[in-house]
N, C-alpha and C positions, 0 to 999 in steps of 0.2 A: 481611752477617753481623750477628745479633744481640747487642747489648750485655748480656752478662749479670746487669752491675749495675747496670744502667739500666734495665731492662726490666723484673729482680727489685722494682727500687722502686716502679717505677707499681703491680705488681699490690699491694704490698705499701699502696700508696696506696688502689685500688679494694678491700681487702678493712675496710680500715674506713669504709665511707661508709655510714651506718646508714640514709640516704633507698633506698639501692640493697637492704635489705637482707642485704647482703655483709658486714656484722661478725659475723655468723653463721650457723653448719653448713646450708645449705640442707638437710639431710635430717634434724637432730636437734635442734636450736638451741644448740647449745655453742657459746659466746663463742668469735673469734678464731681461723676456721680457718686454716688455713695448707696448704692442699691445693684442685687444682681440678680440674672436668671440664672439660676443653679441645673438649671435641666438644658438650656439653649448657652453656657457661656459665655453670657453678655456681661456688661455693667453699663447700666442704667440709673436713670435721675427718680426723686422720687417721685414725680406727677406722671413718668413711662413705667413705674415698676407698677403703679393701681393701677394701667391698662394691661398689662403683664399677669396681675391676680386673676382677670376676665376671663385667661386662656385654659379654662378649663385639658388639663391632658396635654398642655404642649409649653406653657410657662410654669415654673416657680421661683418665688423671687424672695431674696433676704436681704433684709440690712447688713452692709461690712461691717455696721457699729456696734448694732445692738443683738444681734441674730449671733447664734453658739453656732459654727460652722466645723462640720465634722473633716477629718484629714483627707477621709476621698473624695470632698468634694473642693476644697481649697486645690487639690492636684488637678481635678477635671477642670478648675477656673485657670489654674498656670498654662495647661496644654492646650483650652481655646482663646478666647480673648475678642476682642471686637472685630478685629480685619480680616480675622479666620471668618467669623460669620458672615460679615459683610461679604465677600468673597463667594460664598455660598447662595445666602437670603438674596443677595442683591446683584447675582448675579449676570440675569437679562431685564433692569428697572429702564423702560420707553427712556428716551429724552426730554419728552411730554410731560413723563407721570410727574406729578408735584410731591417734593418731599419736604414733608411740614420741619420747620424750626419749632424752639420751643415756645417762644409767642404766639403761636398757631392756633385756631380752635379745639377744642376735643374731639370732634369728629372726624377731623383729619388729620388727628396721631393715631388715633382709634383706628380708624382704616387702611393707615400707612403698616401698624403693627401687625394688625388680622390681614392685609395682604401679605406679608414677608414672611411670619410662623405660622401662621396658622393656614392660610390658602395657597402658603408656598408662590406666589405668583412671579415670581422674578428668578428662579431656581431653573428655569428653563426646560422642566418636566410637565406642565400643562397647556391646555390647548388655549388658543387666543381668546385674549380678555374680552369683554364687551366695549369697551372704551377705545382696543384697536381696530373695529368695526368701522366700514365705511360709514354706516348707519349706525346712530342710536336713538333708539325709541324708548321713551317713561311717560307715566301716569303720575305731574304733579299736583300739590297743591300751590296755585298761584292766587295773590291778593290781586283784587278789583284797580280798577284803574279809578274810580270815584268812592269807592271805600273802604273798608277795612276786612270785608269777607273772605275768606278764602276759597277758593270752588277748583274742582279739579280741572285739567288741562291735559292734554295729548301735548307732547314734544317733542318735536323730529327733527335729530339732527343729521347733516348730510356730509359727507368728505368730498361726494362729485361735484356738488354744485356751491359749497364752502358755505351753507345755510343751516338757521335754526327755525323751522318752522312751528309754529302750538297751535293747538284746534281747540274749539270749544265741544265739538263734537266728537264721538267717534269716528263715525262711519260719514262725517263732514270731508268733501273733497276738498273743499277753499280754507284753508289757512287764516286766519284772525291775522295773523302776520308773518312777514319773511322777513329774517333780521341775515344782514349778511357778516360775514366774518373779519369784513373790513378795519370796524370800529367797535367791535363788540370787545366788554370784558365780565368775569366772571369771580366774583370776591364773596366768600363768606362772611354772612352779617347774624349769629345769633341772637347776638343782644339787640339788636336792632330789629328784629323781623320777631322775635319773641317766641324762636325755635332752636333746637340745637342745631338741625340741621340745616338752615336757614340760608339761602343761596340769593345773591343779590344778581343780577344781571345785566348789564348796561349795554350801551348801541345809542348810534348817532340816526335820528328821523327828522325831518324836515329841518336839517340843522340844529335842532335841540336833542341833548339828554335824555333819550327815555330807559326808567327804569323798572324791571322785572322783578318780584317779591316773589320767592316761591322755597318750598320745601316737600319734602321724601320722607315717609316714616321712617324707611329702614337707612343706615347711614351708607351703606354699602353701593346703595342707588345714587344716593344724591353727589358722593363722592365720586365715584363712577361718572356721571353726565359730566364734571367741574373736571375731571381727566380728559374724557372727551371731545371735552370744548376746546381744551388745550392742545389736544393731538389734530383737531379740525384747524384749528388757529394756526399750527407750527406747518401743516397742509401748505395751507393759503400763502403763507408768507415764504414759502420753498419756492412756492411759484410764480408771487410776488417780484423777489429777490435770487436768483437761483446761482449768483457769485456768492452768497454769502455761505457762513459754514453755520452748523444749526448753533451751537455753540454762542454763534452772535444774536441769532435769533430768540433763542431760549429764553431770555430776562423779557421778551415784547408780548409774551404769549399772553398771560394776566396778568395786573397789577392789582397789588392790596392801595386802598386808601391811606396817602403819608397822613393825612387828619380829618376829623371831622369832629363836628358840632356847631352848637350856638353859636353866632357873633349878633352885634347890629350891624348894620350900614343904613349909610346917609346915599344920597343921589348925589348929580355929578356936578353941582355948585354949589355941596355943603353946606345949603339952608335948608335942605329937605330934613325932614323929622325922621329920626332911627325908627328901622325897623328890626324888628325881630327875624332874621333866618337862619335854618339850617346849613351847613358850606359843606362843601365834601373838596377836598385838594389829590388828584392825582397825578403823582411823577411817570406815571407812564403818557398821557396824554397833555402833560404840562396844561391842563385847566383845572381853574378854582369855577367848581360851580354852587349856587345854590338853589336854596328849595324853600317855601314855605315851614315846611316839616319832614321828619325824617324818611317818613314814609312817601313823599309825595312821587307820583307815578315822570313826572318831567320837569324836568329845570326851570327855574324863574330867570335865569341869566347865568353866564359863564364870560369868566376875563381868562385870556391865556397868558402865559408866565413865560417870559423869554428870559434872556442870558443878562446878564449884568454890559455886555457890551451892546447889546442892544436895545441899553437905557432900561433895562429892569431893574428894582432894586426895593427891600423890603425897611422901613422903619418903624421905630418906637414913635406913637403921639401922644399929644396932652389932649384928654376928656372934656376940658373944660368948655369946649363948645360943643357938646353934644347937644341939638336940640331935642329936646323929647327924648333923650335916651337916658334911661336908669344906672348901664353901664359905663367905666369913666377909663379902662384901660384900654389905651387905642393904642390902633396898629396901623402904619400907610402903607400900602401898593402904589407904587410908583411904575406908573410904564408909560409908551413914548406919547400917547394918546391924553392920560387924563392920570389924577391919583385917586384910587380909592381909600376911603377912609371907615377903619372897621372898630368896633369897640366891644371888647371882652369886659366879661364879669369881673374876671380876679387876674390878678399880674400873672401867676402858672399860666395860663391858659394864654395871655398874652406874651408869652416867654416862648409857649410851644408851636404855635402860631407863625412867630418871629422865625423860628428855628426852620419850619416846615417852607415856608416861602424863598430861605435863606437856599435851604438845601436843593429847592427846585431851579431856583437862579443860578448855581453852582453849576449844573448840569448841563453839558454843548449840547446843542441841541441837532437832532438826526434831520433828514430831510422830508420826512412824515412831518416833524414840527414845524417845517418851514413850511409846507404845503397847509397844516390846521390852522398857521397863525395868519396866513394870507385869506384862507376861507372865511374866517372870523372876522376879519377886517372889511371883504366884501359883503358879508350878510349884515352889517349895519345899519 
């Protein structure tokens, strides 16, 4: 008969041994799981062991805390461990393919895990993925460009020519559009699109923001195309840049949004009355843009973010002259041009704001930035 609180402490022993890589999430890197596959020799967090319950025949998972663990399976956890697996599972994982943190969506832990145990895809025993295809072709659903419908789409992406084409039609030879890989990025939004699988798209057209709404029932597709994009992307910029090592490249392929939501803003002599918009901030293309609303298909305006020596710099303001504005906690952008002046609901939010502007200013900036912050300058 197993000892419950004997048995409880060895693994509670084996999960901080950092040579074993066991002090963390084999599937997400969250410090200190407390959860394990009993059948695959992992230790895992609790939000990776409920995708782990999924794997019907290839996971099972127990609490180190609370779960009675019998002696032959506490010995099968001492003699595998996390870097044994990794070792294994992750053995041929692209450079491309994206491996979710644990801040991540569910869809793409979900699909990170059913790749590695379950489809074996990185084990180096299966034939090539869909996402290492020069081509990838899906059937999504995308939101209207003036409303809120979603209707399906043909999308073809290309490695030869670094494009994402979608058709309204099938058997349509002409393309609705051709977005090239230049300025494209590719972010998971489900709260925002009001899917799980919910796939945001962006791309630079006529010098403005346009953005892509769309989603895949099954999450294996939609995850797949957002791999894809990234292995088209890491393409382009090989050929782009072809001194550089992928390794430098790899952080340029997509970026997550540092923030979004509400603010007001005023116009650019400060007697304009606040308006209400949406902002979206990203540090890969150092632009703060916004929108009317969260959905809206292209940018209402975009300020780019340079470096603190080149007169960027973000502060705290006083509300009290908001004209027409509800909200009283401001925030200034300052750059060499003019200062914006933005106002939040609640001091958090003008804290996060503060922090998000802070940390883009931080950042030297590549020569892609030098090049977008001269373009911006002449499209005035």
């Amino acid at each position: 008969m197993a000892s419950l609180d004997r048995n409880n402490k060895i693994l509670l022993g084996l999960v901080r041994q950092q040579e074993q890589g066991n002090n963390m999430c084999a599937d997400c890197g969250v410090p200190e799981p407390d959860w394990a596959s009993y059948t695959l020799g992992i230790f895992v967090c609790l939000n990776c062991s409920g995708i782990h319950r999924n794997l019907a025949g290839v996971s099972k998972v127990k609490s180190l805390r609370l779960d009675l663990w019998d002696d032959s399976l506490v010995q099968f956890m001492r003699e595998r461990g996390n870097s044994a697996a990794k070792a294994l599972y992750e053995k041929c994982v692209p450079a491309f393919f994206y491996q979710p943190q644990h801040k991540d969506c569910i869809v793409l832990k979900d699909q990170w895990i059913r790749a590695k145990y379950e489809r074996r895809e990185f084990t180096g025993e299966n034939n090539k993925q869909a996402y290492c295809s020069d081509q990838f072709e899906s059937t999504l659903w995308k939101k209207g460009k003036d409303n809120k419908q979603f209707l399906k789409r043909i999308f073809l992406l290309s490695r030869k020519d670094f494009t994402l084409r979608y058709f309204i039609k099938e058997d349509s030879k002409f393309p609705k559009a051709v977005i090239s890989m230049k300025d494209l990025n590719a972010v998971f939004q489900p709260e925002k699109i009001s899917h799980a699988h919910g796939l945001q798209i962006s791309y630079v057209h006529d010098k403005h923001t346009r953005n892509l709404f769309v989603y895949h029932e099954k999450g294996q597709v939609i995850v797949s195309l957002f791999n894809a994009i990234r292995a088209t992307r890491l393409a382009y910029l090989q050929k782009k840049h072809p001194t550089l090592r992928d390794n430098d490249l790899i952080p340029h392929l997509t970026g997550h949004c540092l923030k979004e939501g509400y603010m007001e803003k005023t116009g650019p002599t400060h007697r304009e009355p606040f308006k209400k918009r949406w902002f979206t901030l990203c540090s890969m293309n150092r632009k703060l843009l916004y929108f009317k609303s969260p959905l809206d298909a292209t940018e209402l305006g975009a300020v780019f973010i340079g470096t603190e020596g080149h007169s960027y710099s973000a502060s705290e303001s006083s509300g009290r002259c908001a004209r027409g504005g509800r909200w009283h906690c401001g925030v200034t952008l300052h750059t060499p041009d003019r200062e914006f002046v933005f106002m939040c609901e609640q001091e958090q939010q003008q804290k996060e704001w503060l922090e998000a502007f802070r940390k883009v200013i931080s950042q030297p900036m590549t020569p892609e930035d030098y090049a977008n912050e001269a373009n911006m300058t002449r499209g005035k």
